[in-house]
C-alpha positions as CSV (number, residue, x, y, z in Angstrom):
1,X,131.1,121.5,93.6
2,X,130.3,121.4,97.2
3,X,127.8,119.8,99.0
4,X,125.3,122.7,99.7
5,X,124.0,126.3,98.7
6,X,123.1,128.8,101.0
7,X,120.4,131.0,100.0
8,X,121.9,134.8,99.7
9,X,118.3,135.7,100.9
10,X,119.6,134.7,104.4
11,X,123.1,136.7,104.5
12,X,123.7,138.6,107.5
13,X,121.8,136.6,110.1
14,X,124.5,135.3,112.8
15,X,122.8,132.1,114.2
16,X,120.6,131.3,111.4
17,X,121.5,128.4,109.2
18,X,119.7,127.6,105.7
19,X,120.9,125.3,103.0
20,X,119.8,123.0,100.1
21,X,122.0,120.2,99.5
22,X,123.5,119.3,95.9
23,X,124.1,115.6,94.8
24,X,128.0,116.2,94.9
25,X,130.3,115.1,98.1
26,X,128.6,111.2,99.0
27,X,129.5,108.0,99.2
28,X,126.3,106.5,97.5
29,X,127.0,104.8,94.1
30,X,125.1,105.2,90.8
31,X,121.6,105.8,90.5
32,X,122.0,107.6,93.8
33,X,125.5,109.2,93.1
34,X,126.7,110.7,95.3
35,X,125.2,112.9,98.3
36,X,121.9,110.8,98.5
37,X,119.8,112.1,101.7
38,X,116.9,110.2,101.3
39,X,116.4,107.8,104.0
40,X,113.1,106.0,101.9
41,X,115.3,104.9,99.0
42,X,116.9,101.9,97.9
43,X,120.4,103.0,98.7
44,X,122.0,101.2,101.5
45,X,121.1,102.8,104.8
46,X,124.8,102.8,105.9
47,X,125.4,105.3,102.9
48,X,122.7,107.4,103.4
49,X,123.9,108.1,107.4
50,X,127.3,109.0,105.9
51,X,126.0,111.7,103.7
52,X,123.9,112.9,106.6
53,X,127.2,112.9,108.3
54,X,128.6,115.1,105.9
55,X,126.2,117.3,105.1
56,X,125.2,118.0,108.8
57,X,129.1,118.4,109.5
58,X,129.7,121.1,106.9
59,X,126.8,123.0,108.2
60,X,127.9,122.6,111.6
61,X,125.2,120.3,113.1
62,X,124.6,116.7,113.9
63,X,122.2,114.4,112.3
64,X,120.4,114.1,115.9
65,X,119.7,117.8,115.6
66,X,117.6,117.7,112.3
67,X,113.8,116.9,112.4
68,X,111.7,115.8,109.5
69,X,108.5,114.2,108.8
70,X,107.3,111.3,106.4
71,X,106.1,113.4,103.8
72,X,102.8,112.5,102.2
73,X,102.5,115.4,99.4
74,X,99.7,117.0,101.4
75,X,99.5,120.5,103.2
76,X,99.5,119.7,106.6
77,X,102.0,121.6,109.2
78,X,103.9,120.3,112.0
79,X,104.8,122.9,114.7
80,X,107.7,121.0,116.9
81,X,110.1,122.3,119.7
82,X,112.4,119.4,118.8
83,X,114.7,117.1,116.6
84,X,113.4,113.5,115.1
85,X,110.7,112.3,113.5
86,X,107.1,112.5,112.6
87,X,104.7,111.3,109.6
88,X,102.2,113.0,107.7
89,X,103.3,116.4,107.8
90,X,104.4,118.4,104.6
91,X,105.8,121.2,106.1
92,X,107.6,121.8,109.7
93,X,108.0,125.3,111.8
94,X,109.6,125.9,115.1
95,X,111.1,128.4,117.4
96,X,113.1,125.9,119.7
97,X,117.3,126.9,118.7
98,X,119.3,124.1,118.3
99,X,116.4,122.0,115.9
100,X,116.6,122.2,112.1
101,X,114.4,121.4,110.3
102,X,114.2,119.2,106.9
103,X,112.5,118.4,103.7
104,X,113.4,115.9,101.7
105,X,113.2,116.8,97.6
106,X,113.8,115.5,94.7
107,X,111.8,118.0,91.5
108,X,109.2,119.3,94.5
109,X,109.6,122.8,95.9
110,X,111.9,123.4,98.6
111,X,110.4,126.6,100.6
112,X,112.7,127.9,103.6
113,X,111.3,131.0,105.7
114,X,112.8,132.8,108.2
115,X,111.0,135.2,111.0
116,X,114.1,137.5,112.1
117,X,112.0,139.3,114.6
118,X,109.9,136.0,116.4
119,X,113.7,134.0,115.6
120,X,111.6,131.4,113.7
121,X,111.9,129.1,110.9
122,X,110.0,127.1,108.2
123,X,110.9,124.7,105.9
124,X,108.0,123.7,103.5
125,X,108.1,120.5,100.8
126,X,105.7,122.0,98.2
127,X,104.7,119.3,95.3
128,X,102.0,120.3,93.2
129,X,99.4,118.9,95.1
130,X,100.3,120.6,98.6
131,X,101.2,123.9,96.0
132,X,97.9,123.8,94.5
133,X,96.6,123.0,98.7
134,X,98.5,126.3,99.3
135,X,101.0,125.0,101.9
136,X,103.4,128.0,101.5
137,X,100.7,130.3,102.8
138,X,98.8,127.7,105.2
139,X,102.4,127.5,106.8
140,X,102.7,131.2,107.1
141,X,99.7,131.3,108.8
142,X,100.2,128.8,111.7
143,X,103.9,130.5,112.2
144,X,101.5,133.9,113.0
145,X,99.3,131.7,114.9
146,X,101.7,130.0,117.5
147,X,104.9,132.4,116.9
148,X,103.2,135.8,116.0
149,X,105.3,136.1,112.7
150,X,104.4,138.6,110.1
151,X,105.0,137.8,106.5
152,X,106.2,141.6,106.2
153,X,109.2,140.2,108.7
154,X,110.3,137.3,106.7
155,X,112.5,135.9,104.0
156,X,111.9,133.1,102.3
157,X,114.1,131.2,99.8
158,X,112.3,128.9,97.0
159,X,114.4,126.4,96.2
160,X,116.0,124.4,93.2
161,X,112.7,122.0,91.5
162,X,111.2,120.9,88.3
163,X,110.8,124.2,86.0
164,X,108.0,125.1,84.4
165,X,109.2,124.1,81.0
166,X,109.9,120.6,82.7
167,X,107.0,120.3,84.6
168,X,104.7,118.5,82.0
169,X,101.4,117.5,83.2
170,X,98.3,116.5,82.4
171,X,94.3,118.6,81.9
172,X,93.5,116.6,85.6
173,X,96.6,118.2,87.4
174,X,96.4,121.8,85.7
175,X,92.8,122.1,86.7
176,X,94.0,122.5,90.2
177,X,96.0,125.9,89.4
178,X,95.0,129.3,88.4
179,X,95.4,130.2,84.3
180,X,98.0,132.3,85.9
181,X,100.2,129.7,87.2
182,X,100.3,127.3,83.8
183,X,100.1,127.6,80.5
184,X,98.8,125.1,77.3
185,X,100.7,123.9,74.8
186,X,98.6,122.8,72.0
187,X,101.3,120.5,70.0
188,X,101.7,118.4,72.7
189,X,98.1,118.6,74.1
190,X,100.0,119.0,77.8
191,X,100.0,121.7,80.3
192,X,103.4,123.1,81.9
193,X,103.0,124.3,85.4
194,X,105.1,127.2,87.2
195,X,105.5,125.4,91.0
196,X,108.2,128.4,91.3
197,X,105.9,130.8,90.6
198,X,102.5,129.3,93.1
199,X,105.1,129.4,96.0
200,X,106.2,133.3,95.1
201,X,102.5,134.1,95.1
202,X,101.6,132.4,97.9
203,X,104.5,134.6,99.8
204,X,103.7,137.7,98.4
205,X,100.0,136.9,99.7
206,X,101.1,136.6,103.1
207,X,102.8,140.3,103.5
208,X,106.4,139.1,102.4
209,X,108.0,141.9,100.4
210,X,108.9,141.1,96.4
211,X,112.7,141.9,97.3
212,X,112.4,139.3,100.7
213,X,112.3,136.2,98.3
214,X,115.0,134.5,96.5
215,X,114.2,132.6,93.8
216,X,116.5,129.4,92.9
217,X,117.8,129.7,89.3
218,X,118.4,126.2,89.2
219,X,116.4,123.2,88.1
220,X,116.5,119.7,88.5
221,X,115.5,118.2,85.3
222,X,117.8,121.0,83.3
223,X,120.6,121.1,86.1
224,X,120.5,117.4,86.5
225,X,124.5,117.0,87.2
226,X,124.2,118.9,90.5
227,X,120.7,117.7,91.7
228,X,118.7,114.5,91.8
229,X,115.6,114.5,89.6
230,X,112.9,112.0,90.3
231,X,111.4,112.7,86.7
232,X,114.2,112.6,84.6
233,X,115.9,109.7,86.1
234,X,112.7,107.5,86.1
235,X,111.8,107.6,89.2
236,X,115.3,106.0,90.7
237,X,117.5,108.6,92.3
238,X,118.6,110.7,95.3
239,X,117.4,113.1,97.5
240,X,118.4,116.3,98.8
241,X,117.4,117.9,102.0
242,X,117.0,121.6,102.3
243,X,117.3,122.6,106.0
244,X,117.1,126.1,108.2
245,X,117.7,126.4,111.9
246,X,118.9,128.8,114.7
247,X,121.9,127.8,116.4
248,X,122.0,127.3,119.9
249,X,123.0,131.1,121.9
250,X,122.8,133.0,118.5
């Protein structure tokens, strides 16, 4: 299996590059096997670069050029006009070519949205608590702010997480989502959440057309051989980044 998919969604765009990584193609060793991305794991640092190597390499970047943010499952947006670091920020937006941008995820929503009138991107890490926050549509909103995107301009891929029949949680965490967005199951006294289906809404609500989002098929807990899950591994595993960017001239 290779070491990324690329979102059909974002077909036909020269310039534009948008992937989510798989946990196929490193050199980290078990529980992190193989193409572990996460720089805040316990995986020797030296392995993580390599996979960043790789993975930036078959998309046709450097490391250098990615930016990212300590995320701190919250719904705070970073608007940046380059690569590297920053803390604090769940979700990152720019219009600078030549910067991609990154989430790190490992059962949380990956959300990439592309602007191919204003030529800007997003990449949002939606967990439940910066879903329920409404990140997805609190990031669409700064891109119309400081880039004068339209949602009715966009595409947006939500990307491979927990499903809702993974996604057990408990009456404090469900109270935070609409009835339409979860769902009760009495013989286990648990609630199941649909993160999939908060981000979708939240897109729709900002002028994005039903037939200008893709929708992963893929889950982490039930797909577990291609992509890390931070639940069904107990808590020890990998990361994967999914990243979108304009190239430089495109």
């Amino acid at each position: 299996m290779n070491l990324f998919r690329t979102p059909a969604i974002f077909s036909g765009y020269p310039g534009l590059v948008a992937a989510e990584s798989t946990r196929h193609g490193g050199v980290s060793p078990a529980p992190w096997h193989s193409l572990n991305l996460g720089k805040n794991t316990a995986d020797a640092p030296e392995n993580t670069a390599e996979n960043r190597r790789r993975f930036c390499a078959a998309l046709g970047f450097l490391p250098n050029q990615l930016a990212w943010s300590k995320q701190v499952h919250g719904a705070e947006v970073l608007v940046t006009t380059a690569p590297g670091g920053a803390e604090g920020f769940d979700a990152l937006a720019t219009q600078t070519p030549g910067v991609f941008l990154s989430v790190s995820v490992a059962d949380c929503t990956p959300v990439l949205v592309f602007d191919p009138v204003r030529r800007a991107v997003a990449a949002i890490h939606a967990g439940w608590r910066g879903a329920a926050a409404g990140i997805v549509g609190k990031t669409l909103r700064v891109m119309a702010e400081k880039f004068g995107t339209r949602g009715a301009d966009c595409r947006a891929y939500i990307g491979t997480c927990i499903d809702e029949c993974s996604f057990e949680v408990g009456a404090e965490v469900a109270a935070e989502f609409d009835p339409a967005f979860k769902r009760y199951d009495p013989g286990r006294d648990r609630f199941f959440v649909d993160l999939k289906k908060v981000c979708t809404v939240q897109l729709l609500d900002a002028g994005l057309a039903a037939g200008h989002i893709e929708v992963s098929p893929f889950s982490t807990v039930l797909h577990n051989r291609d992509y890390f899950s931070h639940r069904k591994e107990g808590g020890v595993t990998g990361r994967m980044l999914a990243v979108i960017g304009v190239r430089e001239g495109a």
